[in-house]
C-alpha positions as CSV (number, residue, x, y, z in Angstrom):
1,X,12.5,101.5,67.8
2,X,12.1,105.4,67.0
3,X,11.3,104.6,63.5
4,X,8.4,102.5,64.5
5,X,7.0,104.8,66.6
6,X,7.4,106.9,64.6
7,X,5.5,105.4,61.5
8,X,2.8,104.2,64.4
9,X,2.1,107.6,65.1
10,X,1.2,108.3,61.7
11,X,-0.9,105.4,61.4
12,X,-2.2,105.3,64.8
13,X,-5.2,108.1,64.4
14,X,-6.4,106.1,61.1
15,X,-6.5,103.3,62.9
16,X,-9.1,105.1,64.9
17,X,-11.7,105.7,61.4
18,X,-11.0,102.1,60.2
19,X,-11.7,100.1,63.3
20,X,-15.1,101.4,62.9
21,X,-16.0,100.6,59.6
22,X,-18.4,97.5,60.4
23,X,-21.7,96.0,59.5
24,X,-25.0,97.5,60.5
25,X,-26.0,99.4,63.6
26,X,-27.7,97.3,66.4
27,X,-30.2,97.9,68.8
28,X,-31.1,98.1,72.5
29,X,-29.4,98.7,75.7
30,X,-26.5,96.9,77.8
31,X,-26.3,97.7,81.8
32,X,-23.8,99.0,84.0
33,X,-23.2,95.1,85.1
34,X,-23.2,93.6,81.9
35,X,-20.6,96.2,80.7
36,X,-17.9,95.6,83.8
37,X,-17.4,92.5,82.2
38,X,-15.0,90.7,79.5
39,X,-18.3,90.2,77.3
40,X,-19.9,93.6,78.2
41,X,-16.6,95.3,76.7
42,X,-16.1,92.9,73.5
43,X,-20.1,93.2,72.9
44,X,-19.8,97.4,73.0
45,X,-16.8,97.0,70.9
46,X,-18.6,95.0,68.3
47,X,-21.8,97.5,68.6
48,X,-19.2,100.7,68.1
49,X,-18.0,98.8,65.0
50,X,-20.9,98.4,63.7
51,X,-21.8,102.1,63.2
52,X,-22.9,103.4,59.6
53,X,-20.9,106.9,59.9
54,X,-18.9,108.3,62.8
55,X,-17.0,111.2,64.3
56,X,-13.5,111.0,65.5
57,X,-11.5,112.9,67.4
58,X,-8.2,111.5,68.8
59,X,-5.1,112.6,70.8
60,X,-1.4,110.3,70.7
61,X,1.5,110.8,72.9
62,X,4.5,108.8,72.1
63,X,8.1,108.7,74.0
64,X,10.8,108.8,71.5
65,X,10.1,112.2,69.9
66,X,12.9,114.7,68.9
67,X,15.5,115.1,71.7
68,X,14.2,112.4,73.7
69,X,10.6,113.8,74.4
70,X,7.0,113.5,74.0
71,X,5.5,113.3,70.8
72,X,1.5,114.7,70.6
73,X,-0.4,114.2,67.1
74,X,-4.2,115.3,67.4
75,X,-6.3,114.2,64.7
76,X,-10.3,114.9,63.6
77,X,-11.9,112.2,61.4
78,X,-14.7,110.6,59.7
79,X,-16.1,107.4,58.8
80,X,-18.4,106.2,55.8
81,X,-18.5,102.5,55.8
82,X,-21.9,102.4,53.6
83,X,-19.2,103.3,51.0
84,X,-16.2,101.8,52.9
85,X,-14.8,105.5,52.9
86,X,-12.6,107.6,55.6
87,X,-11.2,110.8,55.9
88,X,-9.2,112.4,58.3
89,X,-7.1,115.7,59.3
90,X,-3.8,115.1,61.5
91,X,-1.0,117.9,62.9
92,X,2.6,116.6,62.8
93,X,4.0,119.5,64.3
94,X,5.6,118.0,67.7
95,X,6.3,115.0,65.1
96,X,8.5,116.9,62.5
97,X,10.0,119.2,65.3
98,X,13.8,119.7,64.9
99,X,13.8,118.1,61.8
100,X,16.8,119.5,59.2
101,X,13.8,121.0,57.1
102,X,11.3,123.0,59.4
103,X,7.7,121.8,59.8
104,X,6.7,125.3,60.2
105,X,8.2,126.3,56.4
106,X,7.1,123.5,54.8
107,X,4.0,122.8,56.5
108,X,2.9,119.7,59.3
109,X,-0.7,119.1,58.4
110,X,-2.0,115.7,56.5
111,X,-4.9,115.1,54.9
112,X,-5.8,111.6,54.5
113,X,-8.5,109.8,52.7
114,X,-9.1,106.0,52.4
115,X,-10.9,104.4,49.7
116,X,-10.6,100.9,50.7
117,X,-8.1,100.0,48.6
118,X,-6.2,103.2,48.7
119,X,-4.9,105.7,51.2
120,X,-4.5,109.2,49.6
121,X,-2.3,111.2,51.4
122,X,-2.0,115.7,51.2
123,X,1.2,117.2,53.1
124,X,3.6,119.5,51.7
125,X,6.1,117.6,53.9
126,X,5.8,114.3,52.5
127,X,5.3,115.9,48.4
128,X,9.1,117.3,49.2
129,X,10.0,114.1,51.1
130,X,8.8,112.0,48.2
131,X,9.5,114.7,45.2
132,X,6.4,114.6,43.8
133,X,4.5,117.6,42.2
134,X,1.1,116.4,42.7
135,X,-1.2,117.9,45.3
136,X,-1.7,114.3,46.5
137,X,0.2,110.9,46.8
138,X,-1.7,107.3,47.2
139,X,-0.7,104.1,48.6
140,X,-2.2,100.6,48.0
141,X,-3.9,99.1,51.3
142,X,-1.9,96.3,52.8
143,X,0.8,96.9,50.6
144,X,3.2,96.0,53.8
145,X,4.4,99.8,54.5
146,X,5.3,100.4,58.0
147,X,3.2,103.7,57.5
148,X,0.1,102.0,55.8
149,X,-2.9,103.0,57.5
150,X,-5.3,100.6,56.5
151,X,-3.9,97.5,58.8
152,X,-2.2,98.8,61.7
153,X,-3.9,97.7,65.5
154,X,-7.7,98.3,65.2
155,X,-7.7,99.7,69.1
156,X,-11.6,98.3,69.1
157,X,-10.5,95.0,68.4
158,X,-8.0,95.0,71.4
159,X,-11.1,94.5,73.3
160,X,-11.2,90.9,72.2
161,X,-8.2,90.6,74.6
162,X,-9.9,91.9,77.6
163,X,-8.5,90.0,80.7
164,X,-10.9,88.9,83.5
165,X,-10.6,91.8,86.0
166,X,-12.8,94.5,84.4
167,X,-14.4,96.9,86.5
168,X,-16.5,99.8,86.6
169,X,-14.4,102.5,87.8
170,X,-16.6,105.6,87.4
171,X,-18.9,108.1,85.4
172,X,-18.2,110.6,82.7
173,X,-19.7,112.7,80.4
174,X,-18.1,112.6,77.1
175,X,-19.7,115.3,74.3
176,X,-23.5,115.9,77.1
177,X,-23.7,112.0,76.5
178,X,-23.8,110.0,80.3
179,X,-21.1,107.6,80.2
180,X,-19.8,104.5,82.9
181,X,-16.1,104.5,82.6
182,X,-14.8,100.6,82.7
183,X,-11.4,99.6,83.5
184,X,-9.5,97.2,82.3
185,X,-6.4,95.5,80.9
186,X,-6.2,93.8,77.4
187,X,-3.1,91.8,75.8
188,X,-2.7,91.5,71.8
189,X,-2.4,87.6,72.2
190,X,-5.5,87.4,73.9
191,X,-7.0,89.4,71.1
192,X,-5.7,87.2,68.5
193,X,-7.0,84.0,69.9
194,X,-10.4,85.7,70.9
195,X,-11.4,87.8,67.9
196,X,-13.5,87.2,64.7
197,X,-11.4,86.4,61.6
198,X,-11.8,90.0,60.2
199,X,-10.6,91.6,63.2
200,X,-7.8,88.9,63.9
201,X,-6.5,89.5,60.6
202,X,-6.1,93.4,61.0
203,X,-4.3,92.6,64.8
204,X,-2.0,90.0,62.8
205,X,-1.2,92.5,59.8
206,X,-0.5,95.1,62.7
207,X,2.0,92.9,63.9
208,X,4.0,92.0,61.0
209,X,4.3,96.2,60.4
210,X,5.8,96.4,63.8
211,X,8.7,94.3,63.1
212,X,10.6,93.2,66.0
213,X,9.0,95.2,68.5
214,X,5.8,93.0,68.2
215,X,7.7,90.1,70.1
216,X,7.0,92.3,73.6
217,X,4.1,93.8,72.5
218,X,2.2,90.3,72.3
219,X,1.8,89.7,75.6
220,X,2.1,93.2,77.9
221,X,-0.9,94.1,79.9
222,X,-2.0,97.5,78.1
223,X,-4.5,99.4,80.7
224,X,-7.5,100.5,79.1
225,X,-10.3,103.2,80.2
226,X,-13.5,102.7,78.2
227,X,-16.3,104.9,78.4
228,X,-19.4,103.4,77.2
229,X,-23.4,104.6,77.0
230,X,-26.5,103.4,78.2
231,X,-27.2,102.2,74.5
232,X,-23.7,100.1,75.0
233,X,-21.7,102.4,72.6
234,X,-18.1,103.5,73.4
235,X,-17.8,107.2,73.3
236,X,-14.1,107.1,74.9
237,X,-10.7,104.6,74.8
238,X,-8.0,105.4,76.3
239,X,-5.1,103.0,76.2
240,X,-1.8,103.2,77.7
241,X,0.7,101.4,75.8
242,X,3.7,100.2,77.1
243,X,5.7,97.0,76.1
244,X,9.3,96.1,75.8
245,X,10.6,96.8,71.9
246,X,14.3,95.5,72.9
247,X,16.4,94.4,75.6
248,X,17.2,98.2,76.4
249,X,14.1,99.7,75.0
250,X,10.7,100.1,76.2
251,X,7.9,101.4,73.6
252,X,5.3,103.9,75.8
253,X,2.2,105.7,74.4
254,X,-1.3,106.9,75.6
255,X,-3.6,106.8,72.8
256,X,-6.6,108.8,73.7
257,X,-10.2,108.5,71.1
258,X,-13.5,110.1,71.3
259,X,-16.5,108.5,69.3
260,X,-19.7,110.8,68.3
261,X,-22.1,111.7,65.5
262,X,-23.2,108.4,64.5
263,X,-25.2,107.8,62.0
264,X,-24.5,111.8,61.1
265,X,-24.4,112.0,57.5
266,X,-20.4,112.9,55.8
267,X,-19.2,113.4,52.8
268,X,-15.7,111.9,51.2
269,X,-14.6,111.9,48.1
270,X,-11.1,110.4,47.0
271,X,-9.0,113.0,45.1
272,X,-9.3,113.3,41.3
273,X,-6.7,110.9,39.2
274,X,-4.8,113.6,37.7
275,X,-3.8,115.1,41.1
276,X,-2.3,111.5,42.9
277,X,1.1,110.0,42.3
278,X,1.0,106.3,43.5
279,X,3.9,105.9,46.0
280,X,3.2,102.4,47.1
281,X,6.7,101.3,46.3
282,X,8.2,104.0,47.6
283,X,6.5,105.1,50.7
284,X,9.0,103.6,53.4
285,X,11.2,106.7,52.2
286,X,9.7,108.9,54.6
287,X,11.6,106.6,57.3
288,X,14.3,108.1,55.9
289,X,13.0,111.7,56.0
290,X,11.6,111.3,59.4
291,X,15.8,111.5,60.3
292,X,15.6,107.9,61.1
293,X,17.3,106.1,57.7
């Protein structure tokens, strides 16, 4: 189970940059009454989704970190879905704590940029993990890597699973943007049966990555906090994640995501050739070197 949360961790704040790379912006406004509903939330999902460019910023605390504690990964992002494009800037440093080789020699930040096909990776940890001399390493998308980024659970698309008690539960400004803050509780199976195929299919990949731990997480009630605008846009998600993985172990995260610029304009660029070794067949290694082989 460590391993998986593990390797979820690392995957959970590209999640965040993926699950909003969607079709074209739509217009209008959606009510406070509209929103504290099952539509209301899947509709401001879709909208969110649908953004050209986006800001992330995100915040994941995990159980199972070294010695038994809580592991925190902050990331900052970006989205370009014009050019299907993502980049995005994580710290590992709770992560690799008490590993045999220090985080703080080797270093705890990863870059990561996704090209669609390909998630470029930049970490001294995982060049010495892997032994590769290049500044960067790539990966194939949906190459069935626990740590591929590209597929894990789109937290957006959870919203398809929204239950029926949803409920406004009060107001917050997130970045000087007025917000109502909805309450509610999804389940993945829900989401499964309720989604469109694209979404569906990135829940379902998700799934299969998780291994056996996806057996409890299928149908737990995960609690969810969404704040949306008065143009029915989620700024906020919080989801609090917390599912059976075995008979004697339980899985528990808070996943935490703020949404802004949109429709700002960014800039990614995938690393040059010369500077990537593909590690595609190779890149559930860094189970190993997470102390978890």
């Amino acid at each position: 189970m460590v391993r998986r949360v593990h390797a979820a961790l690392v995957a959970a704040a590209a999640v965040t940059v993926t699950a909003l790379a969607g079709c074209t912006p739509g217009g209008g406004s959606t009510g406070t009454v509209a929103l504290a509903t099952r539509e209301g939330l899947t509709n401001a999902a879709q909208r969110t989704a649908a953004a050209r460019t986006a800001r992330v910023e995100m915040a994941v605390n995990a159980a199972g970190g070294p010695g038994g504690g809580v592991v925190t990964i902050t990331a900052t992002g970006a989205i370009d879905a014009e050019h299907d494009r993502f980049s995005l800037s994580m710290d590992l440093t709770a992560l690799l704590a008490g590993l045999p080789a220090s985080a703080d020699a080797i270093g705890s930040s990863v870059e990561l940029v996704g090209t669609g096909d390909t998630v470029f990776f930049r970490s001294p940890f995982f060049a010495q993990a892997l032994g590769v001399t290049t500044d960067w390493v790539g990966m194939q998308a949906g190459a069935g890597s626990t740590l591929d980024p590209t597929d894990p659970v789109a937290f957006l698309d959870l919203l398809h699973g929204t239950g029926a008690d949803v409920e406004r539960v009060g107001h917050e400004t997130v970045r000087g943007v007025e917000t109502d803050t909805i309450h509610a509780t999804v389940t993945v199976r829900a989401a499964l049966a309720n989604a469109p195929a694209g979404a569906r299919n990135r829940l379902q990949r998700a799934l299969e990555q998780l291994g056996d731990a996806a057996t409890g997480l299928l149908d737990a009630e995960l609690p969810v906090d969404v704040d949306v605008d008065s143009d029915g846009i989620i700024r906020k998600l919080v989801l609090q994640i917390r599912a059976p993985a075995s008979a004697a172990d339980t899985q528990a995260a808070a996943v935490s995501i703020e949404y802004f610029d949109f429709g700002e304009p960014v800039t990614i660029e995938p690393p040059p050739a010369d500077q990537v070794t593909d590690v595609t067949a190779r890149f559930d290694d860094l189970a190993g070197a997470l102390g978890e082989g």
